[in-house]
N, CA, C and O of each residue as an XYZ file, in Angstrom:
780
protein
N     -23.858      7.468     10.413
C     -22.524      7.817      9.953
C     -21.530      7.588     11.091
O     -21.965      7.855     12.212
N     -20.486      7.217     11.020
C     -19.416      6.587     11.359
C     -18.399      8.019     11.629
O     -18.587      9.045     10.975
N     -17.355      7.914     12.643
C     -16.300      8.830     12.876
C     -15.214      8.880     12.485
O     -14.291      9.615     12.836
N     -15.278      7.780     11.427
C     -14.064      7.600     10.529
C     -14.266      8.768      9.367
O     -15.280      9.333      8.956
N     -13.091      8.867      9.072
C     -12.731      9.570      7.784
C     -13.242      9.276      6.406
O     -13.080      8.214      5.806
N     -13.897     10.368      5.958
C     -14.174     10.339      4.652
C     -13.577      9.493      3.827
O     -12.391      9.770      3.649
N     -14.032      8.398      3.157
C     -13.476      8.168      1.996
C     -13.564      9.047      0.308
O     -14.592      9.447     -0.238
N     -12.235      9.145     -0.177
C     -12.291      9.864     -1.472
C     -11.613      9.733     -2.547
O     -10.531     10.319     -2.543
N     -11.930      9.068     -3.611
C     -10.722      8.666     -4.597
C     -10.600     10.152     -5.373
O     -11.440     11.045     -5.264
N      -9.636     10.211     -6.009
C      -9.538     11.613     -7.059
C      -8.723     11.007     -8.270
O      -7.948     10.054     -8.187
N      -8.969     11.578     -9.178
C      -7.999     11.282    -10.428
C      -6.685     11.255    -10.253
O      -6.282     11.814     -9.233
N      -5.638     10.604    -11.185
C      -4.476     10.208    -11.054
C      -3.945     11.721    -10.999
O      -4.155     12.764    -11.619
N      -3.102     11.269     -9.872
C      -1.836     12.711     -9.827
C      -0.397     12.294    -10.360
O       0.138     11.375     -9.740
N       0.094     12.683    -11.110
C       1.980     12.631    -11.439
C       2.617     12.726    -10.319
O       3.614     12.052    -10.059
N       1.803     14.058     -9.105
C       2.580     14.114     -7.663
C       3.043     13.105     -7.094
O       4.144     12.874     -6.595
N       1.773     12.291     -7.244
C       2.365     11.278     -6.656
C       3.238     10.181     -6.571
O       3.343      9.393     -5.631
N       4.058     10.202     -7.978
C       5.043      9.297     -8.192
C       6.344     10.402     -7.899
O       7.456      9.905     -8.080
N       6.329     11.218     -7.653
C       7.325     12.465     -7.848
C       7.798     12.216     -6.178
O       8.919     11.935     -5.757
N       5.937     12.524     -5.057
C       6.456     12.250     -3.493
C       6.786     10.486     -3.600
O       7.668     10.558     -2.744
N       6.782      9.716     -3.787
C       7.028      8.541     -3.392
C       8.525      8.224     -3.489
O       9.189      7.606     -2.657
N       9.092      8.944     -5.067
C      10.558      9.391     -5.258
C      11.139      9.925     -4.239
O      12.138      9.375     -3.776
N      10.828     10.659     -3.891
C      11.383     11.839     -2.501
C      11.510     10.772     -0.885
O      12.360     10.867      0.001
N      10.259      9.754     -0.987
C      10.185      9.007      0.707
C      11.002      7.691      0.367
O      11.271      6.743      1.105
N      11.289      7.887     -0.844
C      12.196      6.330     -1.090
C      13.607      6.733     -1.088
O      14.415      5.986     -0.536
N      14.089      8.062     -1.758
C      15.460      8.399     -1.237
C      15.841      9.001      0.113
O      16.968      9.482      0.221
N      14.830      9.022      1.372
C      14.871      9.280      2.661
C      15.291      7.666      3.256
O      16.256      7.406      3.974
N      14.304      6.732      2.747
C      14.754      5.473      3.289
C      16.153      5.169      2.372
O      17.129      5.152      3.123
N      16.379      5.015      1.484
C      17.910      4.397      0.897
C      19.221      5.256      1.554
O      20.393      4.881      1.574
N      18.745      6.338      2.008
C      19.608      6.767      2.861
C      19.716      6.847      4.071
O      20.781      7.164      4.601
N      18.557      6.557      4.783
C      18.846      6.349      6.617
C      18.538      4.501      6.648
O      18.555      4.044      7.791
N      18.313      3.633      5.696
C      17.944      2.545      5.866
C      19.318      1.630      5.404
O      20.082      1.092      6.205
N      19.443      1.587      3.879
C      21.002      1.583      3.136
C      20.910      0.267      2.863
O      20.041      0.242      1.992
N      21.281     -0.920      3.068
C      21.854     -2.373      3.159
C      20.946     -2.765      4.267
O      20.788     -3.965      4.043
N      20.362     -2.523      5.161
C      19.332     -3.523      5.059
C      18.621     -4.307      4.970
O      18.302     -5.383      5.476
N      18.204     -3.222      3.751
C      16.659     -3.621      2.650
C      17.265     -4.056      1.337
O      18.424     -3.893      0.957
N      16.273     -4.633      0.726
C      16.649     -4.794     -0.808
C      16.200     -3.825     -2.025
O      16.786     -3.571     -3.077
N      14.994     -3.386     -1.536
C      14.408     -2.224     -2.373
C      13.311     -2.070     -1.858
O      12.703     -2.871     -1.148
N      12.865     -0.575     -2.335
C      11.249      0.089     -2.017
C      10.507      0.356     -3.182
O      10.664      1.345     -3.899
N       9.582     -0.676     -3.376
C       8.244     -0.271     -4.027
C       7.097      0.539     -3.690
O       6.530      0.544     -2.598
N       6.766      1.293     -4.812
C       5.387      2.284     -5.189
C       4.473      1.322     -4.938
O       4.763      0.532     -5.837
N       3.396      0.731     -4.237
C       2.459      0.062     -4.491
C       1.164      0.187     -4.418
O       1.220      1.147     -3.649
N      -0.025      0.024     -4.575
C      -1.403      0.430     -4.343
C      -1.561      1.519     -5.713
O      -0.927      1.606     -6.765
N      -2.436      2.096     -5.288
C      -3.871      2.489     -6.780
C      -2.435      3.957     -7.008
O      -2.478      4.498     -8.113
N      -1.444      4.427     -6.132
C      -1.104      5.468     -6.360
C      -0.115      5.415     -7.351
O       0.192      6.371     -8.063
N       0.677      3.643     -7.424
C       1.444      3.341     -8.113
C       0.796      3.586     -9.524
O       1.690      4.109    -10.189
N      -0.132      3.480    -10.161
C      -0.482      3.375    -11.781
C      -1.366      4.474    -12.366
O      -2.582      4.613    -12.233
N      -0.576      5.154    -12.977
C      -0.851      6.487    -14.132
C      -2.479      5.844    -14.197
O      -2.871      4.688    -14.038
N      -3.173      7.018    -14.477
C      -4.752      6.636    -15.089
C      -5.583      6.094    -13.908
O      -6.738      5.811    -14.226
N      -5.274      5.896    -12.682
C      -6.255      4.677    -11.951
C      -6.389      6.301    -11.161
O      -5.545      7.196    -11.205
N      -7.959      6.325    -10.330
C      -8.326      6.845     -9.458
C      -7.667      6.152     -7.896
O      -7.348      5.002     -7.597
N      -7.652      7.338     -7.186
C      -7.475      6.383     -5.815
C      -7.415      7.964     -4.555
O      -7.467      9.189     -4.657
N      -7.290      7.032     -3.556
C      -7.538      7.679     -2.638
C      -6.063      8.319     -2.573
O      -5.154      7.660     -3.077
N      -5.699      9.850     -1.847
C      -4.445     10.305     -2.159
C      -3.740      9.926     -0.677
O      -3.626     10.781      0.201
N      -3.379      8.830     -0.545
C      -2.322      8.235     -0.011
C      -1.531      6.848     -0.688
O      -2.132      5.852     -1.089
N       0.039      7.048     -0.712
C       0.743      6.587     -1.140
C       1.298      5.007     -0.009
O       1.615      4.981      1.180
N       1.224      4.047     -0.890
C       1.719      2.805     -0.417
C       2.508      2.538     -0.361
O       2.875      2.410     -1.530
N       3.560      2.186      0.495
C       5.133      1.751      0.040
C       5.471      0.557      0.929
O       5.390      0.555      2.158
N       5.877     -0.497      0.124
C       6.859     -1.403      0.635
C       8.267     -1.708      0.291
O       8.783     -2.015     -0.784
N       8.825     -1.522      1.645
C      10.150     -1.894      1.572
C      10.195     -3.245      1.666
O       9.227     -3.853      2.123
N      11.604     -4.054      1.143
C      11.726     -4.738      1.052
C      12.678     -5.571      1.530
O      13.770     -5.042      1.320
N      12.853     -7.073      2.308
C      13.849     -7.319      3.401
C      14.104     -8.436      2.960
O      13.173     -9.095      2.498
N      15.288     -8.914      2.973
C      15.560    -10.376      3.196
C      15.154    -11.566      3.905
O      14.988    -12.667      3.380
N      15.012    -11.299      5.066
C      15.039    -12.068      6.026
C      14.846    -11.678      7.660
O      15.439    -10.660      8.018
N      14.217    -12.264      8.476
C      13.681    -11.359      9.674
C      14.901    -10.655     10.401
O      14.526     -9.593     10.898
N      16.049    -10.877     10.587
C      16.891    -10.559     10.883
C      17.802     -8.704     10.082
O      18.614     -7.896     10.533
N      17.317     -8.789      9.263
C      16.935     -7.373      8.339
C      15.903     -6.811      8.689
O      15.892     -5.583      8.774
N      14.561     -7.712      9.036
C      13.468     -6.859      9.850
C      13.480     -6.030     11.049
O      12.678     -5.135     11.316
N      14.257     -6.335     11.591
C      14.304     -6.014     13.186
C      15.213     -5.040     12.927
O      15.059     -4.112     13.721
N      16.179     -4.835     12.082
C      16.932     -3.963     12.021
C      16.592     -2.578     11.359
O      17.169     -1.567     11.759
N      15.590     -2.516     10.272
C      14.724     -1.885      9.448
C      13.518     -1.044     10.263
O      13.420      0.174     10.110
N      12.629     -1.777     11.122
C      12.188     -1.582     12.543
C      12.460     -0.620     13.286
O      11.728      0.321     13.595
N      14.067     -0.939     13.751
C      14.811      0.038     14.079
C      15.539      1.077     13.857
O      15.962      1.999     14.554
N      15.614      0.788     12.799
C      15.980      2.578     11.764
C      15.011      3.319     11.370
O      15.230      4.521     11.225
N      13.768      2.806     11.116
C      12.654      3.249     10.819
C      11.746      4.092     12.325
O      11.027      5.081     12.188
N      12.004      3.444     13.577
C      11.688      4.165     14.684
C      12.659      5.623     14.923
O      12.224      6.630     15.483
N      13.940      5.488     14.412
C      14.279      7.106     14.002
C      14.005      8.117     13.343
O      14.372      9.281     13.502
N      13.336      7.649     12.576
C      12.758      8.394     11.217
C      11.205      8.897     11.906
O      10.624      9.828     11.349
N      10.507      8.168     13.261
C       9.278      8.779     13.275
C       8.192      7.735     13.267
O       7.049      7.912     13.688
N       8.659      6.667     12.762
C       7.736      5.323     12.685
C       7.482      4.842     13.169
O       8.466      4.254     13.616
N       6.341      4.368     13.746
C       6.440      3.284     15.107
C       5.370      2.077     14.304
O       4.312      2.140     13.678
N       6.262      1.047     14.703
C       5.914     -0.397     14.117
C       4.770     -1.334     14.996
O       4.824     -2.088     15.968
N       3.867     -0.907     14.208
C       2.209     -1.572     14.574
C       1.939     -3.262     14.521
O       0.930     -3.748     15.035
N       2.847     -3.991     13.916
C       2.730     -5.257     13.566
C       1.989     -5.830     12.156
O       2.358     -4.959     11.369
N       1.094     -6.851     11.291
C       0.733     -6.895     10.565
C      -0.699     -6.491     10.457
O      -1.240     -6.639      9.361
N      -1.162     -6.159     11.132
C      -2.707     -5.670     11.130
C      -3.352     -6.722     10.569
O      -4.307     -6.310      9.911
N      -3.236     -8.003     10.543
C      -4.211     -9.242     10.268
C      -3.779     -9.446      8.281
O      -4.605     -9.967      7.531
N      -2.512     -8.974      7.804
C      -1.949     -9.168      6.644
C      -1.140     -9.797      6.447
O      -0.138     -9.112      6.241
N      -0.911    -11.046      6.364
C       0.084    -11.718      6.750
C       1.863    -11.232      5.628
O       2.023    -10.476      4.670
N       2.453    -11.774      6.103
C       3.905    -10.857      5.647
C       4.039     -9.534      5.030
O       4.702     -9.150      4.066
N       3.255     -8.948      5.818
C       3.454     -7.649      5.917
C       3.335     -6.876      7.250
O       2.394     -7.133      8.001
N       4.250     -5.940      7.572
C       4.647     -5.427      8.745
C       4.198     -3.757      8.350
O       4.678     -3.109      7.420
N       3.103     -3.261      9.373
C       2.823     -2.059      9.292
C       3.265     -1.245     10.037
O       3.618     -1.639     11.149
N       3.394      0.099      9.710
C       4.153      1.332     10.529
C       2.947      2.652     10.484
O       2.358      3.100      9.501
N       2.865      2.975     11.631
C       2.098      4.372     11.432
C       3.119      5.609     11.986
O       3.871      5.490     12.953
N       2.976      6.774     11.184
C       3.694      8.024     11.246
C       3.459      8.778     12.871
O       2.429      8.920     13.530
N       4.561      9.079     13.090
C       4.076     10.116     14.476
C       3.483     11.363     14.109
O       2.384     11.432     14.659
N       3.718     12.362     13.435
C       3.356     12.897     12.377
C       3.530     13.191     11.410
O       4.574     12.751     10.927
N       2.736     14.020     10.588
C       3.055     14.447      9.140
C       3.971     15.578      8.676
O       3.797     16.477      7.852
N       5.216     15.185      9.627
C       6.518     15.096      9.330
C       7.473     13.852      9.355
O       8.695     13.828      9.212
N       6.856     13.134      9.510
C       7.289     11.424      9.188
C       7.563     11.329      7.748
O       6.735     11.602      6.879
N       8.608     10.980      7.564
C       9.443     10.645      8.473
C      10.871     11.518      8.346
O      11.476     11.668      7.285
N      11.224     11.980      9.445
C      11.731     12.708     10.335
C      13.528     12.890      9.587
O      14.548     12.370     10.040
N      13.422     13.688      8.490
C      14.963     13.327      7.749
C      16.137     14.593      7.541
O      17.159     14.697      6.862
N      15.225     15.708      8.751
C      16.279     16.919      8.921
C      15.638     18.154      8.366
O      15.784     19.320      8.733
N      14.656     17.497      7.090
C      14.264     18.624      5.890
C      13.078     19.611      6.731
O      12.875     20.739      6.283
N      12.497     19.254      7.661
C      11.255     19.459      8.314
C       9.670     19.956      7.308
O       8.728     20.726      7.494
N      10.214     18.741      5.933
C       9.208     18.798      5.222
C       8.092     17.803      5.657
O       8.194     16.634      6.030
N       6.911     18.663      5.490
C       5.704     17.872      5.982
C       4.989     16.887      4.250
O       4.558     17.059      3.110
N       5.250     16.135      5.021
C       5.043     15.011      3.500
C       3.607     14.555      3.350
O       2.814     14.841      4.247
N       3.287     14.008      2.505
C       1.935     13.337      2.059
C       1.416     12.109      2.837
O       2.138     11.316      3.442
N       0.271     12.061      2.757
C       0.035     11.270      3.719
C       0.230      9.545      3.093
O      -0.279      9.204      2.024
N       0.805      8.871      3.710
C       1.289      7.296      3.155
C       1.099      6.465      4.207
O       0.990      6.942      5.337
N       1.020      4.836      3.942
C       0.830      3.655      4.795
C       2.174      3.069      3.980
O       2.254      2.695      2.810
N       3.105      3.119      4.925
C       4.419      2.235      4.658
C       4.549      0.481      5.501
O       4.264      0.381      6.694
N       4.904     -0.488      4.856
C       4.949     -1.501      4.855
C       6.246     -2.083      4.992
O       6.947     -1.404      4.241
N       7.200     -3.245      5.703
C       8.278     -4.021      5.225
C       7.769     -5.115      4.875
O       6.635     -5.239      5.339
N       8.115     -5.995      4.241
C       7.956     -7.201      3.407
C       9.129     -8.071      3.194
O      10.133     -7.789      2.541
N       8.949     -8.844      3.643
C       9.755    -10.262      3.334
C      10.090    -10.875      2.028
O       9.373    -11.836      1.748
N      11.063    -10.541      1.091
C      11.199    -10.829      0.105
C      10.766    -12.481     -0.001
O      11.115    -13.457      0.663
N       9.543    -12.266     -1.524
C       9.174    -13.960     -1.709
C       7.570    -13.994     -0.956
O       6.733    -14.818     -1.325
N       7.460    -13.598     -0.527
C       5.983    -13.461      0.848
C       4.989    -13.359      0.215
O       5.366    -12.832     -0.832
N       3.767    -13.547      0.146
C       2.489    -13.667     -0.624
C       2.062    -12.341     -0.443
O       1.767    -11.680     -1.439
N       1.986    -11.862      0.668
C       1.995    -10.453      1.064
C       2.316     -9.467     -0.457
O       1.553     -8.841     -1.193
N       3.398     -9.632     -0.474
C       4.883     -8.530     -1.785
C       4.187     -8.904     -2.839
O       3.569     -8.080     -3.513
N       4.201    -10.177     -3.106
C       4.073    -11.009     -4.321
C       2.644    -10.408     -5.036
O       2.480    -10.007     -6.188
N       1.766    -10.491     -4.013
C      -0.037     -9.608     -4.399
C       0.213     -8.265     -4.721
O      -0.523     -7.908     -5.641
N       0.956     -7.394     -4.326
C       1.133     -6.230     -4.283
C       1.558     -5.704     -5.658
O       0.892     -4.890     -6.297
N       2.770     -6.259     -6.079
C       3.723     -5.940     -6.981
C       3.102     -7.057     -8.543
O       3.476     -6.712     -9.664
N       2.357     -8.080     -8.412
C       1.814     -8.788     -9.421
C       0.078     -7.690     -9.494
O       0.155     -6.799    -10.340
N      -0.413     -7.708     -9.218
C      -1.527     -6.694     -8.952
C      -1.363     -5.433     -9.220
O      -2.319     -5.026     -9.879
N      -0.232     -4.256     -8.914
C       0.198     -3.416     -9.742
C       1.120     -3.769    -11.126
O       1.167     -2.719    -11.767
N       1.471     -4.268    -11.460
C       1.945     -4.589    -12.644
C       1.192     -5.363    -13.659
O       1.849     -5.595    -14.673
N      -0.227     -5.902    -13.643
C      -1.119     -6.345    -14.314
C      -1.761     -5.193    -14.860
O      -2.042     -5.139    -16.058
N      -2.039     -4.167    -13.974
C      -3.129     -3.387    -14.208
C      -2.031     -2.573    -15.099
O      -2.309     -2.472    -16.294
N      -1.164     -2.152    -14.779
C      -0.222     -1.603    -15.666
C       0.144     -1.701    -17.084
O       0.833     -1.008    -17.833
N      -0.710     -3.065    -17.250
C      -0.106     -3.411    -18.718
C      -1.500     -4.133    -19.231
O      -1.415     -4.976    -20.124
N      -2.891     -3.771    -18.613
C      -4.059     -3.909    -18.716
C      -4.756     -2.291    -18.738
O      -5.621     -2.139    -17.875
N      -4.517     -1.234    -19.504
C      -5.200     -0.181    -19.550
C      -7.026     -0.339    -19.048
O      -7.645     -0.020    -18.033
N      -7.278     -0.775    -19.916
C      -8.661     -1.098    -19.924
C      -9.352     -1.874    -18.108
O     -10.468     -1.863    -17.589
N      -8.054     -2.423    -17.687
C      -8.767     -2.524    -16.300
C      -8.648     -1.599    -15.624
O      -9.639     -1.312    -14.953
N      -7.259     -0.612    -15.465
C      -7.680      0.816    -14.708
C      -8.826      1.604    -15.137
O      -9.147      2.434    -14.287
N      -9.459      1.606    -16.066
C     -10.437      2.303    -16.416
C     -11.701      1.811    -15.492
O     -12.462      2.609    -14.945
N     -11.810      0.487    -15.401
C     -13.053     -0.556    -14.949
C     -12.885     -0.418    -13.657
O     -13.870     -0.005    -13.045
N     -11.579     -0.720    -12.835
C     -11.574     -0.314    -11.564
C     -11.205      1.515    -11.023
O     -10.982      1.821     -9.852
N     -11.216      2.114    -11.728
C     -11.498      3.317    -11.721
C     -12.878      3.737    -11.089
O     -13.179      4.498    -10.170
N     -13.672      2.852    -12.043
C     -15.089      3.071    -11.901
C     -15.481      2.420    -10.770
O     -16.228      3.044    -10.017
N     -15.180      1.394    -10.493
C     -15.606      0.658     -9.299
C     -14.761      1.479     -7.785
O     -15.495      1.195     -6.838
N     -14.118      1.939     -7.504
C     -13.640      2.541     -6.703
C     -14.723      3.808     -6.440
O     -15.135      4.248     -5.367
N     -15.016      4.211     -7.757
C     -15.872      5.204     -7.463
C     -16.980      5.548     -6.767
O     -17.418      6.438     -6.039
N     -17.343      4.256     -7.381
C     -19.273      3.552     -6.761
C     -19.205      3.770     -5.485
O     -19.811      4.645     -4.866
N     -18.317      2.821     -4.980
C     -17.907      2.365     -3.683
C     -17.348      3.691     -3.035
O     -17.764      3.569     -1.883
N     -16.885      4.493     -3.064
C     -16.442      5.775     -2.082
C     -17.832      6.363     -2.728
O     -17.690      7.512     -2.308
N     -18.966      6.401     -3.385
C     -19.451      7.275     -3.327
C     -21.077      6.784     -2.392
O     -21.989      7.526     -2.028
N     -20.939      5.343     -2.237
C     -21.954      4.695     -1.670
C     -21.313      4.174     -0.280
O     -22.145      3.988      0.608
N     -20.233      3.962     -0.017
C     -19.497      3.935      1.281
C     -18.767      5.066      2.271
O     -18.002      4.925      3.224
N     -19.363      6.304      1.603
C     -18.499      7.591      2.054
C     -17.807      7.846      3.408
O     -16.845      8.542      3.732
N     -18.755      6.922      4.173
C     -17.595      7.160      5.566
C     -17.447      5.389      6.153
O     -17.159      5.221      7.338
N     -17.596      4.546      5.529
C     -17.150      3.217      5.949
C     -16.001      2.695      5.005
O     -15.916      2.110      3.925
N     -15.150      3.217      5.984
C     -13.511      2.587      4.951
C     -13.565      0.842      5.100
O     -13.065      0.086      4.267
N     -13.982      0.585      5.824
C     -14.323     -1.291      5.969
C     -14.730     -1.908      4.723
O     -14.076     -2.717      4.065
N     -16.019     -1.387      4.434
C     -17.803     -1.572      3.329
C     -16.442     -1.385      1.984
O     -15.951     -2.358      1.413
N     -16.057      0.021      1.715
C     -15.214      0.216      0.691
C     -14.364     -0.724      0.241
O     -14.214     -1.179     -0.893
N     -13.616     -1.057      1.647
C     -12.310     -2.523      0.920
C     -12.844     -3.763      0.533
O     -12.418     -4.453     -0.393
N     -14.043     -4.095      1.467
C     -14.476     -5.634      1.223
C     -15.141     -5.322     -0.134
O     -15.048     -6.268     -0.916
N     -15.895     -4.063     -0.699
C     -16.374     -4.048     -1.812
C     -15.317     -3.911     -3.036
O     -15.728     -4.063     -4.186
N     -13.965     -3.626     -2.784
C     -13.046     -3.900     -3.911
C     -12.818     -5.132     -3.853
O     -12.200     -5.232     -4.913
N     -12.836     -6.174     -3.431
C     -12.111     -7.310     -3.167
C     -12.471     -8.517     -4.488
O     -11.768     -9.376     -5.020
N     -13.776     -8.131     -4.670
C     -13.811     -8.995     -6.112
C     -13.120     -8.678     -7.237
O     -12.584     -9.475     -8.006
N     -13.155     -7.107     -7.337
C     -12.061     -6.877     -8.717
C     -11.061     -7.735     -8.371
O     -11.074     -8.926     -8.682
N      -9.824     -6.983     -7.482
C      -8.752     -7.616     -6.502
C      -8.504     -8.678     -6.901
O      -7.560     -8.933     -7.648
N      -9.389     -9.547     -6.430
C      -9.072    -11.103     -6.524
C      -9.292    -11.760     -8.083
O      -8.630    -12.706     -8.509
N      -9.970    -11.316     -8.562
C     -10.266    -11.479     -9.983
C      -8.955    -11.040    -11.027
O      -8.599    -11.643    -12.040
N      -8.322     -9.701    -10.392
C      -6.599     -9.495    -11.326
C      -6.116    -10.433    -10.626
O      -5.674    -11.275    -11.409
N      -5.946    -10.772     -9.482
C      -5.080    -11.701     -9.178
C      -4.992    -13.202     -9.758
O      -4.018    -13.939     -9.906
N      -5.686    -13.297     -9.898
C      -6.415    -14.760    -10.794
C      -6.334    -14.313    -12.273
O      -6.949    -15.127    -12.962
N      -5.989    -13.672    -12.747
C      -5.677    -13.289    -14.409
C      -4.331    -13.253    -14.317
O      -3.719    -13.855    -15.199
N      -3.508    -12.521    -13.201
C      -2.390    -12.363    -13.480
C      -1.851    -13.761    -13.141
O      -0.621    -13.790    -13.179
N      -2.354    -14.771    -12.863
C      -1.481    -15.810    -12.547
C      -1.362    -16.613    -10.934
O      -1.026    -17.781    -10.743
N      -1.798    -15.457     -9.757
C      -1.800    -16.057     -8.790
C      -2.013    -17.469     -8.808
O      -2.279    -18.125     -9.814
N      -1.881    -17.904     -7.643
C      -1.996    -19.093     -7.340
C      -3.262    -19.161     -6.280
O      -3.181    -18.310     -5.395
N      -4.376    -19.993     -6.216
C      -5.764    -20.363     -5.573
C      -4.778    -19.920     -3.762
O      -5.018    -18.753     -3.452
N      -4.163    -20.398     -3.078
C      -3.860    -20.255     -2.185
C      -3.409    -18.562     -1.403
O      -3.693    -18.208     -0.259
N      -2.677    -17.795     -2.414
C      -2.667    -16.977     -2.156
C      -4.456    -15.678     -2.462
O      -5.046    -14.807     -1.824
N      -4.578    -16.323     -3.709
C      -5.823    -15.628     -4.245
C      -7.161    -15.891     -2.326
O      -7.795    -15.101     -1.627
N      -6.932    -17.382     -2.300
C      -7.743    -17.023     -0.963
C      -7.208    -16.367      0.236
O      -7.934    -15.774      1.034
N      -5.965    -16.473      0.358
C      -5.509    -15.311      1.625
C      -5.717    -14.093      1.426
O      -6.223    -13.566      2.417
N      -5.510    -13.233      0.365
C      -6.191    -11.792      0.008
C      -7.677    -11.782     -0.012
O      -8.157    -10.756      0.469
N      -8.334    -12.464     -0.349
C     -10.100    -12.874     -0.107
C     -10.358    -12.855      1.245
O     -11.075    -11.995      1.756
N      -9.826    -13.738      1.860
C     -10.248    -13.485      3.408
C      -9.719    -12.409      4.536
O     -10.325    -12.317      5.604
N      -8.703    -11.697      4.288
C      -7.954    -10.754      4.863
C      -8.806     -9.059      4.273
O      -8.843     -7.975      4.855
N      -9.200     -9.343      3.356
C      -9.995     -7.909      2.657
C     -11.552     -7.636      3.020
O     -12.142     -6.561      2.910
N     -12.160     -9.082      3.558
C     -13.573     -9.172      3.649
C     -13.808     -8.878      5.174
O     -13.058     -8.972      6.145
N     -15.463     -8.387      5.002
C     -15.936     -7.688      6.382
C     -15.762     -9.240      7.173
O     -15.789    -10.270      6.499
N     -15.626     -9.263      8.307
C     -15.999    -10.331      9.482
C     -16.934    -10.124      9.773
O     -17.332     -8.965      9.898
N     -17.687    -11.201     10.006
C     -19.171    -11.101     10.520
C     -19.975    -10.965     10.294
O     -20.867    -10.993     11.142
């Protein structure tokens, strides 16, 4: 066993579209013009799907020149900007703590992996086509429900084993919803174990 953290999916919470409401009107107000908008994204975004209880969010930028500036409003708030973690157009942030991010209220918020994104980016494009398939595919939240399950219950402390073992569903909505072979292989190789 490994010193990483438990993995644990739980049934869909309503909370969680309620906190994601709450960390998206913290950014439209210390962020403003900017960005273009903040998406719900990952398993927390869709009613019915199991998932682990942290919330995904990507904001959304024009152009790098909005990045750097976003970056920097976002290091007020508590954020400190990690780079893409091997995801390409996507820019990761980890919380100083779980009062991140930092908006006066000294409410301690839920735990989330926030993202900026390059409007147009294969990155956004997987994210937001991938939640919105499953959205209007009942019957696959049910299927990957189940498969999430397997996998946190046979991967319990390898968060690695867990992602590379979602990656066939993954790539398989992505390829229903329309992706394109090029992007479908950049999420394939970015999700899978090395080595």
């Amino acid at each position: 066993m490994s010193d990483q953290k438990k993995v644990e999916v739980h049934d869909y919470d309503p909370n969680w579209a309620a906190e994601f409401s709450a960390l998206k009107a913290v950014y439209i107000n210390h962020i403003g013009d900017a960005m273009i908008g903040v998406e719900h994204v990952g398993s927390t975004s869709i009613p019915g799907l199991k998932a682990k209880p942290v919330i995904d969010i990507d904001i959304i930028v024009g152009d790098t020149e909005s990045l750097q500036i976003v970056i920097e409003r976002l290091s007020t708030l508590g954020y400190n900007h990690v780079g893409d973690l091997g995801i390409t157009g996507r820019e990761a942030f980890k919380r100083t703590d779980d009062k991140t991010p930092i908006s006066g209220s000294n409410r301690t918020w839920m735990r989330h992996n926030l993202y900026v994104c390059i409007e147009g980016s294969i990155g956004l494009a997987n994210h937001l086509n991938f939640r919105d398939y499953l959205k209007r595919h009942p019957e696959e939240i049910v299927e990957y429900s189940k498969v999430k399950q397997r996998l946190a219950d046979e991967f319990t402390y390898d968060i690695d084993a867990y992602i590379d073992g979602k990656t066939d569903f993954i790539v398989e909505i992505l390829r229903r919803s329309g992706k394109g072979e090029e992007a479908i292989k950049m999420i394939d190789g970015e999700n899978r174990l090395k080595g």
